[in-house]
KEKE-3310 file (N, C-alpha, C; in steps of 0.2 Angstrom, whole numbers, plus 5000, padded with zeros to 4 digits):
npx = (5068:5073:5067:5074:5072:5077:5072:5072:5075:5066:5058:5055:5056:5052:5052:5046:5049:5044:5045:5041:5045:5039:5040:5035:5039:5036:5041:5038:5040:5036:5038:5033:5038:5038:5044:5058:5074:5083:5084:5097:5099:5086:5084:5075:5074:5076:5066:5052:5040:5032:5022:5016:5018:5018:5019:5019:5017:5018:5015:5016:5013:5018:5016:5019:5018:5023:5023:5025:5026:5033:5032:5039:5038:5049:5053:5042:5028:5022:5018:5012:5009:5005:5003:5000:5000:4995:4997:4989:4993:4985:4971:4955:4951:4946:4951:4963:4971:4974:4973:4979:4978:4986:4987:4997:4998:5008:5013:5024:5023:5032:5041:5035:5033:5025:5025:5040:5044:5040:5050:5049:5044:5050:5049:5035:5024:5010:5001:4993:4985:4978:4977:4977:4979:4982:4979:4986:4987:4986:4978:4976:4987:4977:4968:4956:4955:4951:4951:4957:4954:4967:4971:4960:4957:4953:4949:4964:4967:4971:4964:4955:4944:4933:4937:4937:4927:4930:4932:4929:4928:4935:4944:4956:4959:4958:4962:4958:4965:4964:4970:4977:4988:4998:5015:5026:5040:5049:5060:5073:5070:5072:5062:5048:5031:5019:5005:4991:4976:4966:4956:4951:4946:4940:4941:4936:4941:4934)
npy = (4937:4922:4906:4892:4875:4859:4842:4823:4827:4831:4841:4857:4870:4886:4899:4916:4928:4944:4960:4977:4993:5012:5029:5044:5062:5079:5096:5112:5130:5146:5165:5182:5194:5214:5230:5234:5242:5240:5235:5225:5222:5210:5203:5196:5204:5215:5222:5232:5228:5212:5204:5191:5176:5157:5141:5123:5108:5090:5072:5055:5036:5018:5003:4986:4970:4953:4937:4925:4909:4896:4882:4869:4854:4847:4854:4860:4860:4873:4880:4896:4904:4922:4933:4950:4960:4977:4990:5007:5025:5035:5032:5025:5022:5013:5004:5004:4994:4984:4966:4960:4943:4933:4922:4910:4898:4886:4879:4869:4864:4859:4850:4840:4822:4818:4827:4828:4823:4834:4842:4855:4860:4870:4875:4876:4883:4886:4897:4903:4915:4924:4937:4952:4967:4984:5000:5017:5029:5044:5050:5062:5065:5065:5066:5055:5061:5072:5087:5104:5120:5135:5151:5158:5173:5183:5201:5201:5190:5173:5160:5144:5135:5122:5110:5099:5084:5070:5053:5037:5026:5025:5018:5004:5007:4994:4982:4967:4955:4945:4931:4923:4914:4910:4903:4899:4895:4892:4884:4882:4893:4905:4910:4918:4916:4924:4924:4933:4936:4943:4949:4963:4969:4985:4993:5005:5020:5024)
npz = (4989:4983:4980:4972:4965:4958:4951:4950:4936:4928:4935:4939:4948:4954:4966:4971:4983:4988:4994:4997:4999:4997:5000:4995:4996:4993:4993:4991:4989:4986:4978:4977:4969:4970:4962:4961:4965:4955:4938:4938:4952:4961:4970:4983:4998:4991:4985:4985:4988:4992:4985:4983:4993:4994:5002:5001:5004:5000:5003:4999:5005:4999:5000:4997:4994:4985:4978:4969:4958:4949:4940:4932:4919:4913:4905:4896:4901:4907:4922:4930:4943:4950:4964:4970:4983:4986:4995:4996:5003:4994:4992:5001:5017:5020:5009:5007:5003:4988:4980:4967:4958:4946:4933:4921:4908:4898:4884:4879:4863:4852:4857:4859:4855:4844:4833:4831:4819:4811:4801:4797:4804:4817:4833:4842:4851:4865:4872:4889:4900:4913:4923:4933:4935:4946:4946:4951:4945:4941:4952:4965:4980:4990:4989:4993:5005:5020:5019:5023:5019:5019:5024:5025:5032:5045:5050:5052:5059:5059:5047:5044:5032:5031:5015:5008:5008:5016:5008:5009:5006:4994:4980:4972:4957:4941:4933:4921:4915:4898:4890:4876:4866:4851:4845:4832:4823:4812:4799:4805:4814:4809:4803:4812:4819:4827:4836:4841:4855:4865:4878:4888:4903:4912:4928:4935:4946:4961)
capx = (5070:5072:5070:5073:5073:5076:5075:5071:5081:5061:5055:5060:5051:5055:5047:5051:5046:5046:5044:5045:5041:5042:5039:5037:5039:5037:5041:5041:5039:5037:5039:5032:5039:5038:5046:5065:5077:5085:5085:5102:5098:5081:5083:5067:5077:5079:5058:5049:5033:5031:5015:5014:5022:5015:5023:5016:5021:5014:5018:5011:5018:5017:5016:5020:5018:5023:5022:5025:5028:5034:5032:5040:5037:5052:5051:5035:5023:5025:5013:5016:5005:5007:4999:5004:4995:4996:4995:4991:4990:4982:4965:4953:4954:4940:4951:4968:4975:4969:4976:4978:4981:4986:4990:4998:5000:5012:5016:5030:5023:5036:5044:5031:5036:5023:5028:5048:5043:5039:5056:5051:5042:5057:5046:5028:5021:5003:5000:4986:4984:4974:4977:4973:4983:4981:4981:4983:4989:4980:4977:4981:4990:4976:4961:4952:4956:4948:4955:4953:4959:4969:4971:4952:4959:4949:4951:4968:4968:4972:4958:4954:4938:4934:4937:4935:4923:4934:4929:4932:4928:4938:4947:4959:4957:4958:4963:4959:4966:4964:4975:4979:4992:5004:5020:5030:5045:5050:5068:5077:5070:5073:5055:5044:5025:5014:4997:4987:4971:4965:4952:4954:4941:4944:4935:4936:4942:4926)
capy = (4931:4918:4899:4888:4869:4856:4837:4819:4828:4832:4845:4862:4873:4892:4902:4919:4932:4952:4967:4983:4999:5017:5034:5050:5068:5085:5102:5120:5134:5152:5171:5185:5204:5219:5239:5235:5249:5241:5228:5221:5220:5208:5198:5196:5209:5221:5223:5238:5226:5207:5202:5186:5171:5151:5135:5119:5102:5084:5065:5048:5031:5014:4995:4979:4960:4950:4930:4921:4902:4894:4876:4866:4849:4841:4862:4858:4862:4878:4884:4900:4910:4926:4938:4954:4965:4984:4996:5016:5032:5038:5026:5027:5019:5005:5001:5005:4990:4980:4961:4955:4939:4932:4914:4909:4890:4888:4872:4869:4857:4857:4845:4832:4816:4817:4835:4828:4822:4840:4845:4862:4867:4868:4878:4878:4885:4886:4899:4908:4919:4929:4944:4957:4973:4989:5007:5022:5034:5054:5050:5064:5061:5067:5064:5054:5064:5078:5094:5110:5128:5139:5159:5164:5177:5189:5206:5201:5184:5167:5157:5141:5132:5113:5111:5094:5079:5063:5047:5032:5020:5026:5012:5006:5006:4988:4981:4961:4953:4937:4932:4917:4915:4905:4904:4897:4896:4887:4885:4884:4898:4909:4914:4915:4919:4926:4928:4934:4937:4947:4953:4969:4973:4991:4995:5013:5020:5024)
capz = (4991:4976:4980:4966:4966:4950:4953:4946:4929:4926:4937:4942:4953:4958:4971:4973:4988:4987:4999:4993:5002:4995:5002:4990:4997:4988:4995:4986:4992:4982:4982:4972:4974:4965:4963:4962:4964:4947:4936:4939:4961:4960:4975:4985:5002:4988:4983:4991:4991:4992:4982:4988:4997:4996:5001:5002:5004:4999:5004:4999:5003:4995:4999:4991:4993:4979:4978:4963:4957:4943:4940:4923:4920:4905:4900:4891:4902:4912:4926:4935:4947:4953:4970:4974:4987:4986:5000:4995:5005:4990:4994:5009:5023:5020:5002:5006:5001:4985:4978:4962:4955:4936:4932:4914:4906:4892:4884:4869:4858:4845:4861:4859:4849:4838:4831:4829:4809:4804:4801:4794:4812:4825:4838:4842:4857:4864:4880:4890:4903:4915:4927:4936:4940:4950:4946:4956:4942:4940:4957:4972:4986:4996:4985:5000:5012:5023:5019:5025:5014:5025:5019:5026:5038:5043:5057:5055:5062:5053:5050:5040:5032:5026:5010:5006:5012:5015:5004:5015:5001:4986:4979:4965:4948:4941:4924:4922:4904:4898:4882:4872:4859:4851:4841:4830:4823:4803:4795:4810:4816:4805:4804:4816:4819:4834:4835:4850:4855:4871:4880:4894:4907:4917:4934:4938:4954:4963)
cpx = (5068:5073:5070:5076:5072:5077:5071:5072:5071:5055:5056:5055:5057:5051:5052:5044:5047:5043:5045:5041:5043:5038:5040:5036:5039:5037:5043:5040:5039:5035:5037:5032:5040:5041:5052:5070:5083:5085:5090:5103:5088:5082:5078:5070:5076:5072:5056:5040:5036:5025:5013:5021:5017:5022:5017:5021:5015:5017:5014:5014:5015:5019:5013:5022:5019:5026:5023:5029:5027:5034:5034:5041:5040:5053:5047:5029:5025:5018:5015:5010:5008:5001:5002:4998:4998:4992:4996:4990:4985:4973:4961:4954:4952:4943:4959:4972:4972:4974:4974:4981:4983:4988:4991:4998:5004:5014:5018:5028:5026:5041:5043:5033:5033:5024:5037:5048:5042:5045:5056:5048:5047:5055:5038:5027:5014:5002:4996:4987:4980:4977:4975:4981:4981:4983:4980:4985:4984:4978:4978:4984:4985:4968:4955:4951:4952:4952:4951:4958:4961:4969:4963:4952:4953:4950:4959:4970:4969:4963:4956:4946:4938:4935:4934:4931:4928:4930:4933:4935:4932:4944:4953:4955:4962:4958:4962:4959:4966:4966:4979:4982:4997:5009:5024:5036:5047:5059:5073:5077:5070:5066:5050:5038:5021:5010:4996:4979:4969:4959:4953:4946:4946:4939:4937:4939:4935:4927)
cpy = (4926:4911:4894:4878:4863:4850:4832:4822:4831:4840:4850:4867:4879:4897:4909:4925:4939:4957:4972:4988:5007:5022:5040:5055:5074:5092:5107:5125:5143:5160:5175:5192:5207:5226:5238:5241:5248:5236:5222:5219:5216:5201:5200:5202:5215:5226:5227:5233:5216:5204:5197:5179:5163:5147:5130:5112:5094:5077:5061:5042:5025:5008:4992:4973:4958:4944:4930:4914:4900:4888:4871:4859:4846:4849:4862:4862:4866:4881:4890:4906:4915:4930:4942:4960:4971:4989:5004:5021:5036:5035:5029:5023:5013:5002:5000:5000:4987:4974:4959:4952:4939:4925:4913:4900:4889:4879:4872:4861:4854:4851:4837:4829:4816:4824:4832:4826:4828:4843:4854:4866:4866:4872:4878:4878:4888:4889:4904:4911:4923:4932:4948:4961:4981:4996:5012:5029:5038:5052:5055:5062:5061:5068:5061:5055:5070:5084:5101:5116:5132:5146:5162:5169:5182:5193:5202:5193:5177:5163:5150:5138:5125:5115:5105:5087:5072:5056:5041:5025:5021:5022:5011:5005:5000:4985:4973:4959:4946:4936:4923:4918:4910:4907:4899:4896:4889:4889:4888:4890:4904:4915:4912:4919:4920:4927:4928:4937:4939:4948:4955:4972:4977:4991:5001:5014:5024:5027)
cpz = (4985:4981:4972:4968:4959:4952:4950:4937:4924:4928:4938:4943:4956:4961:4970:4977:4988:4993:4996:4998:5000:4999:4997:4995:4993:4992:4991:4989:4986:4984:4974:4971:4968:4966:4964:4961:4956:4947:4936:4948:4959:4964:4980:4993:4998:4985:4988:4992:4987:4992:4985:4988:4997:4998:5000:5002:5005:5000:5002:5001:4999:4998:4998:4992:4988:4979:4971:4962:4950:4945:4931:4923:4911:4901:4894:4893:4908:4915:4930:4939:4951:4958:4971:4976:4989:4990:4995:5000:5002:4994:5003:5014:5023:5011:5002:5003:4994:4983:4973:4960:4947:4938:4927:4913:4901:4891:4875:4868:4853:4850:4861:4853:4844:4833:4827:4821:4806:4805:4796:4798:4817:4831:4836:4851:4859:4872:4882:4895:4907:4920:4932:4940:4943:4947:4948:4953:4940:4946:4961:4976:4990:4993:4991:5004:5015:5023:5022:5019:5020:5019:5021:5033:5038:5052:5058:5058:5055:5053:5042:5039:5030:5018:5006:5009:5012:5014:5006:5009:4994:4986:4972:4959:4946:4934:4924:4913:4903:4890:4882:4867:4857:4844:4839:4824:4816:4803:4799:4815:4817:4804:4808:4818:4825:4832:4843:4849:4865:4874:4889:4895:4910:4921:4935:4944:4955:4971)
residu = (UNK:UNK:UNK:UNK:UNK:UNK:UNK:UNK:UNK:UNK:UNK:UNK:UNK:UNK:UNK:UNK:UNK:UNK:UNK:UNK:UNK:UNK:UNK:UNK:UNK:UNK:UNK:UNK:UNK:UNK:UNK:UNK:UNK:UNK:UNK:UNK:UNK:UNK:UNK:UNK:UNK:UNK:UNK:UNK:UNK:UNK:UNK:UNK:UNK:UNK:UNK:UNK:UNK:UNK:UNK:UNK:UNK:UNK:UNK:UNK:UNK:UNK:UNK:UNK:UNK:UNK:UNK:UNK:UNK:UNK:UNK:UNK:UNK:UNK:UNK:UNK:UNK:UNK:UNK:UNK:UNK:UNK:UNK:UNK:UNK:UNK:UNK:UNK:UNK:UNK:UNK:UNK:UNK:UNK:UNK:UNK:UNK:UNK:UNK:UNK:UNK:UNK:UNK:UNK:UNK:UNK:UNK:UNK:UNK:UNK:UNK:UNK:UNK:UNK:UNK:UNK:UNK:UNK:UNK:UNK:UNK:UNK:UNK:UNK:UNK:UNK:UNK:UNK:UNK:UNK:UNK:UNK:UNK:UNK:UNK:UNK:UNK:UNK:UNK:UNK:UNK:UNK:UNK:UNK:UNK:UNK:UNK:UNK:UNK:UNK:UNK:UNK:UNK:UNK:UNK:UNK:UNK:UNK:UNK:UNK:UNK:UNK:UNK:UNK:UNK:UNK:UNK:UNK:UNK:UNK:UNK:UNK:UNK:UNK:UNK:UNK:UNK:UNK:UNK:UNK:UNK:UNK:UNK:UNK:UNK:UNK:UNK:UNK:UNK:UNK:UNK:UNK:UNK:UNK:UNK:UNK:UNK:UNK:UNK:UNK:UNK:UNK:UNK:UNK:UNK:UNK)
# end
């Protein structure tokens, strides 16, 4: 949901709202047989032994909040904050969700009056930023979770054991940047220069 709103010929302001929700499934299943009565019949009916048999199957899902606002002032100076809060299935229970912010500034100098005499700059712009976003990639689906192994039969019976301990507090992994730069633009624009400068903290998933 987009709102946008532009008035006194100076302002213009646009909100926009997001929902997102996804669901991933994965099912296989496999078969492993041997001693065929020929090489042209090799359908798993046709096998005097059936080596082995697995299936499995895996799910995770995903949710997503995401806020952001713009604000421009003559299109010179431009404010825009963004929040978006992300649910995983991957994550424990005491982290399941994380939020992160960013906020940028941007402001076109080549606008300013005192700028309009250098007629060999026709763009200058001066803008910064900071962030934070979320990662839950090389993640399992099921990494946090309590598991058991199944396959430990014995006398003939089914029989499972734990496999895994469940990690209540395991969290996202966390990227925060902070970046200033600017640009500008000669000979109508014909050439034009960027510089930037950055610095990126990472937090681990834990």
């Amino acid at each position: 949901m987009t709102y946008h709103k532009k008035f006194a010929d100076v302002h213009d302001i646009t909100a926009l709202v997001v929902y997102e929700q996804q669901e991933f499934t994965d099912n296989n299943s496999s078969a492993n047989a041997s001693q065929f009565p020929s090489d042209k019949v090799t359908t798993l009916n046709a096998a005097a032994k059936i080596d082995n048999v697995s299936s499995e199957q895996q799910a995770y899902g995903l949710e997503s909040f995401i806020g952001r606002m713009q604000y421009s002032y003559k299109d010179k100076y431009i404010l825009t904050g963004t929040v978006r809060r992300d649910g995983s299935s991957r994550f424990g229970l005491n982290n399941r969700y994380g939020v992160f912010p960013s906020a940028s500034v941007a402001w076109n100098i080549g606008d300013e009056s005192f700028l309009k005499g250098l007629p060999f700059i026709n763009f200058l712009k001066l803008r910064g930023s900071a962030g934070q976003v979320g990662n839950q990639g090389g993640l399992g689906n099921y990494t946090a979770r309590g598991l058991y192994n199944t396959g430990n039969d014995y006398a003939g019976l089914p029989g499972i054991q734990p496999g895994q301990l469940p990690n209540y507090n395991l969290q996202w992994e966390s990227t925060t940047q902070y970046n200033v730069g600017v640009d500008v633009g000669i000979l109508e624009e014909r050439i034009v220069f960027t510089a930037e400068a950055y610095l990126k903290k990472k937090r681990k998933t834990c």
